[in-house]
Every structure is written in structure tokens, then in C-alpha cells.
DSSP file (Angstrom, degrees, kcal/mol; ACC not computed):
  #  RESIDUE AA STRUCTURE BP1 BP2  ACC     N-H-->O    O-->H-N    N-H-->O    O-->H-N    TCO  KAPPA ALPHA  PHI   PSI    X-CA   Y-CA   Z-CA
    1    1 A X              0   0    0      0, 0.0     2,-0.1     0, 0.0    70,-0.1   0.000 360.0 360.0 360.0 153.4  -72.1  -43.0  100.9
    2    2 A X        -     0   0    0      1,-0.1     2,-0.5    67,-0.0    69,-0.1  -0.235 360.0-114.4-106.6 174.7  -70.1  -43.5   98.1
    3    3 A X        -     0   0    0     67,-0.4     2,-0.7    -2,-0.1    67,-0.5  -0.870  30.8-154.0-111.8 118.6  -70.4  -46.2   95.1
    4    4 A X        -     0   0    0     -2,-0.5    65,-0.2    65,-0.2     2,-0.0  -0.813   5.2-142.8-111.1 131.7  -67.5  -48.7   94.8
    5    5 A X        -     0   0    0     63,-3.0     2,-0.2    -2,-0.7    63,-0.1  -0.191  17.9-106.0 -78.5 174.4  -66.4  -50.5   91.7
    6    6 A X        -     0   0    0      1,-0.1     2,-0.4    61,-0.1    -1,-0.1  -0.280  55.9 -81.6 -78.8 154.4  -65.1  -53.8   90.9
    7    7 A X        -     0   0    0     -2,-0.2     2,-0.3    60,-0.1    60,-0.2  -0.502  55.1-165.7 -66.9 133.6  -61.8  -54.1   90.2
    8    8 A X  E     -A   66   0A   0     58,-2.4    58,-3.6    -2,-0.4     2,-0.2  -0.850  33.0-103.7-130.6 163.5  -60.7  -53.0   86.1
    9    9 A X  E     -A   65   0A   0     56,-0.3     2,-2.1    -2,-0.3    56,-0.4  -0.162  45.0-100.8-100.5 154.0  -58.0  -53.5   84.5
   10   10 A X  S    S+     0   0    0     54,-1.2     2,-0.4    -2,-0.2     3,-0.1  -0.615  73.6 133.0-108.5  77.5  -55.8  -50.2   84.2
   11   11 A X  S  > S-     0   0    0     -2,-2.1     4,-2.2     1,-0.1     5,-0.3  -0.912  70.9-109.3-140.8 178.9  -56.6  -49.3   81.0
   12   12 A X  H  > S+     0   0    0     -2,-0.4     4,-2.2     2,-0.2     5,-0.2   0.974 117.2  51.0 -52.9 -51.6  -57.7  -46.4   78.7
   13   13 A X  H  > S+     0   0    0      1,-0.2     4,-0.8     2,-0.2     3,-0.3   0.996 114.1  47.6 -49.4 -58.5  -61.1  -47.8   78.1
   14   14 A X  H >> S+     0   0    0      1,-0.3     3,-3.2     2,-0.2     4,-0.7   0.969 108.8  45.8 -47.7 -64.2  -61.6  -48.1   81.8
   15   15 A X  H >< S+     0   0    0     -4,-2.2     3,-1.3     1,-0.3    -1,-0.3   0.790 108.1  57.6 -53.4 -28.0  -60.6  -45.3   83.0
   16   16 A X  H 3< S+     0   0    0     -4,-2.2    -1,-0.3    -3,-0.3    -2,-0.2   0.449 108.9  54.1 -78.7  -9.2  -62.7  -43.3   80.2
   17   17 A X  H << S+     0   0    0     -3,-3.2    -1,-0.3    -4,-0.8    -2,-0.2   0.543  89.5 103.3-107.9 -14.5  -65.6  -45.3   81.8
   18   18 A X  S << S-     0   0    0     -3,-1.3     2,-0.1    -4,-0.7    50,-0.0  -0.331  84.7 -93.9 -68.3 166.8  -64.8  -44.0   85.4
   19   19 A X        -     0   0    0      2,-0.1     2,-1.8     1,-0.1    27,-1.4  -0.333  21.4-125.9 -74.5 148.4  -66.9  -41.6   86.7
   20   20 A X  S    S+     0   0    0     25,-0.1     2,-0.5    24,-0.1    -1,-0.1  -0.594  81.1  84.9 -93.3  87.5  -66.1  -37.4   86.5
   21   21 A X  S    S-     0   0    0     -2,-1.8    24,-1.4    51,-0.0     2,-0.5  -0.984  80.3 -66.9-171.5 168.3  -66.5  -37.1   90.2
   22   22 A X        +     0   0    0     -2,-0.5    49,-4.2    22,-0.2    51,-0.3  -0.399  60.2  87.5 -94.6 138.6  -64.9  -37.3   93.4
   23   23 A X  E     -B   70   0A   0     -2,-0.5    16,-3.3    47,-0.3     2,-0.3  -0.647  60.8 -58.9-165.9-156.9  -63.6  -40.0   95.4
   24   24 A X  E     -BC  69  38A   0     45,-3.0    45,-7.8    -2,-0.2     2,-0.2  -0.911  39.1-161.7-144.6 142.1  -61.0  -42.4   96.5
   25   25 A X  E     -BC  68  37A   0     12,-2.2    12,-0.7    -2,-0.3     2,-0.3  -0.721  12.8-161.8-127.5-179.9  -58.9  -45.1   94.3
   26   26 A X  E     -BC  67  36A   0     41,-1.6    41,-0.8    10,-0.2     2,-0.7  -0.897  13.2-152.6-159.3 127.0  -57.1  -47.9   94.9
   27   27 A X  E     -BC  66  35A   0      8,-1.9     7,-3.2    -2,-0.3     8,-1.7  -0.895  16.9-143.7-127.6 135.6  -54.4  -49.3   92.0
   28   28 A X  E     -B   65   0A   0     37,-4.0    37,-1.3    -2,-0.7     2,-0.5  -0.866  21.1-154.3 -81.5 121.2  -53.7  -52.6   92.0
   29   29 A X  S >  S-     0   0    0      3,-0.5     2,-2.0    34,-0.3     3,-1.3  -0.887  82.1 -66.8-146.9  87.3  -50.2  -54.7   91.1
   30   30 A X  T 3  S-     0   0    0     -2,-0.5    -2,-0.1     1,-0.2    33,-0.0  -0.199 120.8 -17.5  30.2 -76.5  -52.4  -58.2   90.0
   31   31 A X  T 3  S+     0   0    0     -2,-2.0     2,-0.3    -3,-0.0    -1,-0.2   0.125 119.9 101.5-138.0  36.1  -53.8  -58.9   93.7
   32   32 A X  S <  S-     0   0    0     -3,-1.3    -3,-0.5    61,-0.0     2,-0.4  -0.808  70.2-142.1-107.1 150.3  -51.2  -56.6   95.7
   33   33 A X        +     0   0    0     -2,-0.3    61,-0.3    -5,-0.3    -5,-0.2  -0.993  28.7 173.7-118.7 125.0  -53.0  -53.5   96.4
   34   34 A X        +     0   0    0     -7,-3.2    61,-3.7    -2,-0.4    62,-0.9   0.489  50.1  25.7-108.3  -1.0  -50.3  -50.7   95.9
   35   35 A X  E     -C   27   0A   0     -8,-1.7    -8,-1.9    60,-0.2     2,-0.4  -0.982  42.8-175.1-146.6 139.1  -51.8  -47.6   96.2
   36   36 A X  E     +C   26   0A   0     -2,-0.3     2,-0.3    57,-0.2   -10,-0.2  -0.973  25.9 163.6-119.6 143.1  -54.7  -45.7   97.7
   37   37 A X  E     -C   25   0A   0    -12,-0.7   -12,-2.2    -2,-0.4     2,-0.4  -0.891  24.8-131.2-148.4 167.3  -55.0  -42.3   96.7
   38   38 A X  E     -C   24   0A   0     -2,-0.3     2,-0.5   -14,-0.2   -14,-0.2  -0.789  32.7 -96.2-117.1 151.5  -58.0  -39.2   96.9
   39   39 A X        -     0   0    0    -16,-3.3    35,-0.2    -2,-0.4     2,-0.1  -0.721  34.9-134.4 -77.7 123.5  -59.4  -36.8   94.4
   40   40 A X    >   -     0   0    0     -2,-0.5     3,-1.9     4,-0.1   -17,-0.1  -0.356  39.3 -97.7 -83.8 163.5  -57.5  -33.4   94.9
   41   41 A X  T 3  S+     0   0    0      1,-0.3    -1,-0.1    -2,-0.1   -19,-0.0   0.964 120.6  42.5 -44.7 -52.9  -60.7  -30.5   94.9
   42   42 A X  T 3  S+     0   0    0      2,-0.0    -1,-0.3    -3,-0.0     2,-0.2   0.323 106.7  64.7 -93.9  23.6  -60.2  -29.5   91.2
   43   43 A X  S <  S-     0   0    0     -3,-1.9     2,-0.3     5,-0.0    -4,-0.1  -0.712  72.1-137.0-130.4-176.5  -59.6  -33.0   89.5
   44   44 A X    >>  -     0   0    0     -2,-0.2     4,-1.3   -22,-0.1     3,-0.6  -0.779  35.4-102.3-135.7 166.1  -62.2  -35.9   89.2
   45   45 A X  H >> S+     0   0    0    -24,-1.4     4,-2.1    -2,-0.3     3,-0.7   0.968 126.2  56.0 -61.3 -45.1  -61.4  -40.0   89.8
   46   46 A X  H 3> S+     0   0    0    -27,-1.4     4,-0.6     1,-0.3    -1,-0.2   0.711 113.8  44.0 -66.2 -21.0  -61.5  -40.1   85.2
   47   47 A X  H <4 S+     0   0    0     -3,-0.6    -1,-0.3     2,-0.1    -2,-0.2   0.856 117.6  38.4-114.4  -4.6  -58.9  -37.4   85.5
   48   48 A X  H <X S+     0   0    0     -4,-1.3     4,-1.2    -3,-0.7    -2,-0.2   0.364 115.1  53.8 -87.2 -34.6  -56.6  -38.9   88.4
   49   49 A X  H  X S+     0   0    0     -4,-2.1     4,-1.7    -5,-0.4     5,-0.3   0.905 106.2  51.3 -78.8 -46.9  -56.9  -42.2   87.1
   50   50 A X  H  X S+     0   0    0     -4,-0.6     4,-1.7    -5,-0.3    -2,-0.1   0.850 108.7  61.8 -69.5  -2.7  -55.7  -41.0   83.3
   51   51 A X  H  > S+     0   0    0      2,-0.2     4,-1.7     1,-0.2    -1,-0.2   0.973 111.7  25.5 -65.5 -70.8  -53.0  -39.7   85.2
   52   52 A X  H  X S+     0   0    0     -4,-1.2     4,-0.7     2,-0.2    -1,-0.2   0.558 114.2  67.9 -80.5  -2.8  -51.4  -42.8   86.8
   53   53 A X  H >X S+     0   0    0     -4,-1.7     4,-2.3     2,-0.1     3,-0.8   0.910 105.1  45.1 -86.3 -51.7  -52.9  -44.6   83.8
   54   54 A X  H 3X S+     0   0    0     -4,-1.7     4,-0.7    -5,-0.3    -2,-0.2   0.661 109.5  55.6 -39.8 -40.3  -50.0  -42.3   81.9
   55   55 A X  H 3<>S+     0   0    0     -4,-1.7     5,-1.3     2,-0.2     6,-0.7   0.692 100.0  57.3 -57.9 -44.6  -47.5  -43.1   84.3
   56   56 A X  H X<5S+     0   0    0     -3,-0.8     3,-5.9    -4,-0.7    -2,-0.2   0.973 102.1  56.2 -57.6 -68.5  -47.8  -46.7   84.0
   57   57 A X  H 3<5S+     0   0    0     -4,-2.3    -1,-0.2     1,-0.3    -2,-0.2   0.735 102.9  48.4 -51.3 -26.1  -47.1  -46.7   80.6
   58   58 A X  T 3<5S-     0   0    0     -4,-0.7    -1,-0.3     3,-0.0    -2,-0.1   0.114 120.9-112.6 -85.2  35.6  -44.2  -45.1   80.6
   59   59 A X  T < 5S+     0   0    0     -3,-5.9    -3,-0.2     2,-0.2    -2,-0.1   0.916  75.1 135.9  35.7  71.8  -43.4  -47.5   83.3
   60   60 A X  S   <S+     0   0    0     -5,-1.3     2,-0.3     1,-0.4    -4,-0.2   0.656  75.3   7.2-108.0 -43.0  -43.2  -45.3   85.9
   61   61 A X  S    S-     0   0    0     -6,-0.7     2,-0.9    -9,-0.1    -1,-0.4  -0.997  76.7-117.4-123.7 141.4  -45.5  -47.9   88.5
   62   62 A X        +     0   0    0     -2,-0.3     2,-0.4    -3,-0.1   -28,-0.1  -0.780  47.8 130.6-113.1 143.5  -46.4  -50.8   88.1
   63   63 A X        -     0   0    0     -2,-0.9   -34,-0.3     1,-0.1   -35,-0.1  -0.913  33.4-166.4-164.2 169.2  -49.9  -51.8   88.0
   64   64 A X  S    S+     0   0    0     -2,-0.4   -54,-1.2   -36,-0.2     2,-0.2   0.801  72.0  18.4-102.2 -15.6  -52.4  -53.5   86.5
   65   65 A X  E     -AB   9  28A   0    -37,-1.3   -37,-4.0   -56,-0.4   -56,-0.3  -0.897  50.6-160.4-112.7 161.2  -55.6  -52.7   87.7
   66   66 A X  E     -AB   8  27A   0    -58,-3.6   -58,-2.4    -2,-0.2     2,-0.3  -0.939   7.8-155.5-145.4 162.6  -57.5  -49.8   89.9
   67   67 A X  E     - B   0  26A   0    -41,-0.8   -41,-1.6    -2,-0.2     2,-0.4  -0.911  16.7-151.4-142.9 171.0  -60.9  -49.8   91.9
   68   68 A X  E     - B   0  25A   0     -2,-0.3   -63,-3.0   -43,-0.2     2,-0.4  -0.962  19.0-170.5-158.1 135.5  -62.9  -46.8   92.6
   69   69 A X  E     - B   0  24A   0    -45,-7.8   -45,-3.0    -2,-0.4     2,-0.4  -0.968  20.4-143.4-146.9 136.0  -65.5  -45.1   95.2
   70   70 A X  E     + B   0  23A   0    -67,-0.5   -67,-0.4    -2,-0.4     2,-0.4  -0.818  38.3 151.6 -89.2 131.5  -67.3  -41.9   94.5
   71   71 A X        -     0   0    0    -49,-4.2     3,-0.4    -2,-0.4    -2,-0.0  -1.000  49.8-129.6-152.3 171.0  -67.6  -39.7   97.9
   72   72 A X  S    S+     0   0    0     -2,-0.4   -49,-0.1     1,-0.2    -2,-0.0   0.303 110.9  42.4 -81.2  20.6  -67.9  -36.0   99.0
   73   73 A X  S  > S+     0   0    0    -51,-0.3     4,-2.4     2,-0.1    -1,-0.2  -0.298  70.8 158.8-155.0  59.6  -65.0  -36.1  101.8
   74   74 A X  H  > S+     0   0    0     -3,-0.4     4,-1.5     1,-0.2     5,-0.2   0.627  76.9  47.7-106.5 -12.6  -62.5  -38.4   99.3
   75   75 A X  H  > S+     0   0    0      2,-0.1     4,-2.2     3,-0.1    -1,-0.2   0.966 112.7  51.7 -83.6 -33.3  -59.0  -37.0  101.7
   76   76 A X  H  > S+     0   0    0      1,-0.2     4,-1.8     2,-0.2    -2,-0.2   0.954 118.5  35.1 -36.5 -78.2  -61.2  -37.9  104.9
   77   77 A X  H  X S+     0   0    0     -4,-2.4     4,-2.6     1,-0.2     5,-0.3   0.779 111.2  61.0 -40.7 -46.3  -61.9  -41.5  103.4
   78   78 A X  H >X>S+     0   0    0     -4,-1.5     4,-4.9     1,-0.3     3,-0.8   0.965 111.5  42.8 -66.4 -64.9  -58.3  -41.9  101.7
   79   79 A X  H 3X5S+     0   0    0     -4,-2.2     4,-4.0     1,-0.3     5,-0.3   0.875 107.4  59.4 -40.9 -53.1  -57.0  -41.6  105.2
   80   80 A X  H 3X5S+     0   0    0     -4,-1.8     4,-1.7     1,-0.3    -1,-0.3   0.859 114.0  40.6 -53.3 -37.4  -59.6  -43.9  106.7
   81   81 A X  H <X5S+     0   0    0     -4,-2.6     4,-3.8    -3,-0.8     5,-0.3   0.852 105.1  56.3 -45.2 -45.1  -58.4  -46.3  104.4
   82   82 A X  H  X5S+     0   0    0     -4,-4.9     4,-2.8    -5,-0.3     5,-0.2   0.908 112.2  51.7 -68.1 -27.1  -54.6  -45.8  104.6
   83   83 A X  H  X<S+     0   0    0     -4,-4.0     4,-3.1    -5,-0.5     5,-0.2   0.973 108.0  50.6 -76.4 -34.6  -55.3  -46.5  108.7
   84   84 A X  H  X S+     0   0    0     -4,-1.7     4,-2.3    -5,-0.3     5,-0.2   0.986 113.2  42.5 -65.6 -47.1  -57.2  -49.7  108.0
   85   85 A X  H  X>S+     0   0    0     -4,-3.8     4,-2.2     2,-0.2     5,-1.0   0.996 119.3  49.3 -40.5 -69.0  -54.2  -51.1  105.5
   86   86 A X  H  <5S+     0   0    0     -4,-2.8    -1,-0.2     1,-0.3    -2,-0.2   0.840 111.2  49.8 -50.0 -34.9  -51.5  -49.8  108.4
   87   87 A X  H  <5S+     0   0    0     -4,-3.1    -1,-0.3    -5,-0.2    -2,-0.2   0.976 121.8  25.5 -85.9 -27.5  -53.2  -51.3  110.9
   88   88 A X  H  <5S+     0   0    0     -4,-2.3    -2,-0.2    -3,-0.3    -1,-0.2   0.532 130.7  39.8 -82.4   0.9  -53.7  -55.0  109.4
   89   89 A X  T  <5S-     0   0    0     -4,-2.2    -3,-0.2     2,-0.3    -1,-0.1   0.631  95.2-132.8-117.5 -51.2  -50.7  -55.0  107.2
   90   90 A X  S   <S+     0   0    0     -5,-1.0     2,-0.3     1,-0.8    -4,-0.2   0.890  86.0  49.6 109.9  39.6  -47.7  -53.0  109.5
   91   91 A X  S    S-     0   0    0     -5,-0.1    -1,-0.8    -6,-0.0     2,-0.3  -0.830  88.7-108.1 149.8 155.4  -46.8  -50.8  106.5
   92   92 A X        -     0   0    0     -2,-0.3     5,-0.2    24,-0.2    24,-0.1  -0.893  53.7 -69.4-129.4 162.9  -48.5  -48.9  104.0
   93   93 A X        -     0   0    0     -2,-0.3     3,-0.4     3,-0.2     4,-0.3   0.029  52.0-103.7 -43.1 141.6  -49.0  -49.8  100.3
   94   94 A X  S    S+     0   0    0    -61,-0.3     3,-0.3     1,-0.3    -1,-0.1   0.594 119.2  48.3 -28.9 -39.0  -45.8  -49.7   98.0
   95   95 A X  S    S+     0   0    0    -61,-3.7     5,-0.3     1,-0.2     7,-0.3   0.768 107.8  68.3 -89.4 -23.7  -46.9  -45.9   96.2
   96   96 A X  S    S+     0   0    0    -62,-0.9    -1,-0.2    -3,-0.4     2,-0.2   0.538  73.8  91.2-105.5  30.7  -47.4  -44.9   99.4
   97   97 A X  S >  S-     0   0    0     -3,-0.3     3,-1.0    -4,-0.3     5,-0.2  -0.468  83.2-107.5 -70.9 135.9  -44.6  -44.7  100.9
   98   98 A X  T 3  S+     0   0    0     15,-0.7     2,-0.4     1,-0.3     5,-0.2   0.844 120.2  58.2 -38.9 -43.4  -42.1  -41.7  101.2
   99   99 A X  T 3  S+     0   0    0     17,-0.1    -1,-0.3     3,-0.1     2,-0.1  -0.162  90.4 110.3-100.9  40.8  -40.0  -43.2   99.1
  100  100 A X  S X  S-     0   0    0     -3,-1.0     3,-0.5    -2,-0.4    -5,-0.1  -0.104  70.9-117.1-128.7 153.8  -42.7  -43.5   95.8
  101  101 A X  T 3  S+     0   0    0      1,-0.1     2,-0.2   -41,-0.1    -6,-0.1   0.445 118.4  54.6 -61.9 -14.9  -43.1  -42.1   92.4
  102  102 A X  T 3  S+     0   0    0     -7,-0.3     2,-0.2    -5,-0.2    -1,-0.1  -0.151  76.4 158.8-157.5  63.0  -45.9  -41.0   93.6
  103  103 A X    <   -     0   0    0     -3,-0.5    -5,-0.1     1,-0.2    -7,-0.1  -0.536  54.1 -98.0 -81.5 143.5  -45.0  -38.9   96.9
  104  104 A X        -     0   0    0     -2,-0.2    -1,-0.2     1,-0.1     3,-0.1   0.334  26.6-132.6 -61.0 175.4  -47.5  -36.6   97.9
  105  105 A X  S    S+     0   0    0      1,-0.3     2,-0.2    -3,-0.1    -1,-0.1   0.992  92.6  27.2 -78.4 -45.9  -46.6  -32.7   96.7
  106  106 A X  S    S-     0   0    0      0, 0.0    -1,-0.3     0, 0.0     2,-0.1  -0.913  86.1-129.0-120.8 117.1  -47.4  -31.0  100.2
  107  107 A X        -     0   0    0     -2,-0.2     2,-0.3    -3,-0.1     3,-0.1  -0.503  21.8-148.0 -65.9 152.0  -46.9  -32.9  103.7
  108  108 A X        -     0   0    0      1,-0.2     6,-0.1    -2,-0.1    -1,-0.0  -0.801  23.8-124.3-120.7 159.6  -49.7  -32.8  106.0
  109  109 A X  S    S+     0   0    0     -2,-0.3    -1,-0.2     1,-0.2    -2,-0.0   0.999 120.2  36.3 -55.0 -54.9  -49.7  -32.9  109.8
  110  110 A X  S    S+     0   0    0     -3,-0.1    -1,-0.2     3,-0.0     2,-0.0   0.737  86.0 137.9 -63.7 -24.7  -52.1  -36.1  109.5
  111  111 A X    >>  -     0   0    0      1,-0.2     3,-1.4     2,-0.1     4,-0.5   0.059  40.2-161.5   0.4  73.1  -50.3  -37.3  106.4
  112  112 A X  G >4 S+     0   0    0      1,-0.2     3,-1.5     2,-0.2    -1,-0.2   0.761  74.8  77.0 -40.2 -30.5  -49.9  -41.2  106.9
  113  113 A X  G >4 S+     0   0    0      1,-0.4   -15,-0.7     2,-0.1     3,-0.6   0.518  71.1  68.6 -70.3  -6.9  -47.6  -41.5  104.7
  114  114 A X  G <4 S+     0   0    0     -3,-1.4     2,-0.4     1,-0.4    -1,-0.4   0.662  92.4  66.8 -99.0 -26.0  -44.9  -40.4  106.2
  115  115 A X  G <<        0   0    0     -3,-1.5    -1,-0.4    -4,-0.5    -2,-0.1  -0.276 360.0 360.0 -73.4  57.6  -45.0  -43.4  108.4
  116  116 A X    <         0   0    0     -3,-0.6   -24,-0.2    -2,-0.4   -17,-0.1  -0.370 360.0 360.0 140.7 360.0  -44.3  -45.6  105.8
């Protein structure tokens, strides 16, 4: 089982403080949760996070904060997440939506997002 952070503030420091390992995120829009996203095989949560941290700043999303869980299976979880949002919310978070900056590269059969 994986280690889950507190919510941080979406910033350089933070992110540089995240862990180099693999997991599942979740970036925040003050107390809207707008994204949930996984660690692809060859990147780490510190290198996915500086990623969208990069993005922001050039206002590409917004948000203001991110939270973070280290686990070995981090597309498994992402999904297990994305079903728990879809099912209590109707809809899945704002980035993760087809129609996002920050639409997946490759569609997948299981791919939530594409119900969106």
C-alpha cells in the first residue's frame, strides 16, 4: 500500500520534495479536485508533477495544489480512483475529460476518460 500526502501547494519547492517514485496524483483548483493522473513506467511522481507544475505556469491549467500516493500498480489505482469520482460526482474531473490540456496520448480500451 502506498503513502499518501497532504495536500501542497503546487509549487517548485513542493514538487522537488515529492518523492522519485511511482504512484498516483491528484492536482487541485483551491478545494475542486481537477485532475487525477498516474506515473507512466519511465517517469517518477517529482518528474510528472514538475511537468504540470510547468504547465501551470504558463497557464496552461489551473491549479493550485496537488496530493500524492506512492504505489507499484499507479494506472490500476488511477483508474480505481477515476471510478470512485465518476461514480459519486456523475462526471470526471475537469483535466480529465476528452476535451483537456491534458488528454491522454494513447486511448485505452478501459480508458475512463473517454466517458467524460
Amino acid at each position: 500500500m502506498g503513502v499518501a500526502s497532504l495536500r501542497c501547494a503546487l509549487t517548485l519547492q513542493s514538487v522537488r520534495e515529492t518523492p522519485d517514485l511511482q504512484g498516483v496524483f491528484t492536482l487541485w483548483d483551491a478545494n475542486e479536485c481537477v485532475y487525477v493522473g498516474h506515473t507512466p513506467w519511465n517517469s517518477s511522481l517529482r518528474d510528472c508533477l514538475r511537468e504540470l507544475f510547468a504547465l501551470q505556469q504558463e497557464g496552461g491549467i489551473d491549479a493550485s495544489h496537488f496530493s500524492w500516493e506512492t504505489t507499484a500498480t499507479p494506472k490500476t489505482r488511477e483508474g480505481d480512483l477515476l471510478s470512485l469520482w465518476l461514480e459519486k460526482n456523475g462526471k470526471l474531473p475537469r483535466y480529465n475529460r476528452t476535451d483537456s490540456p491534458l488528454q491522454p496520448q494513447t486511448a485505452c480500451v478501459t480508458d475512463l476518460r473517454a466517458r467524460g
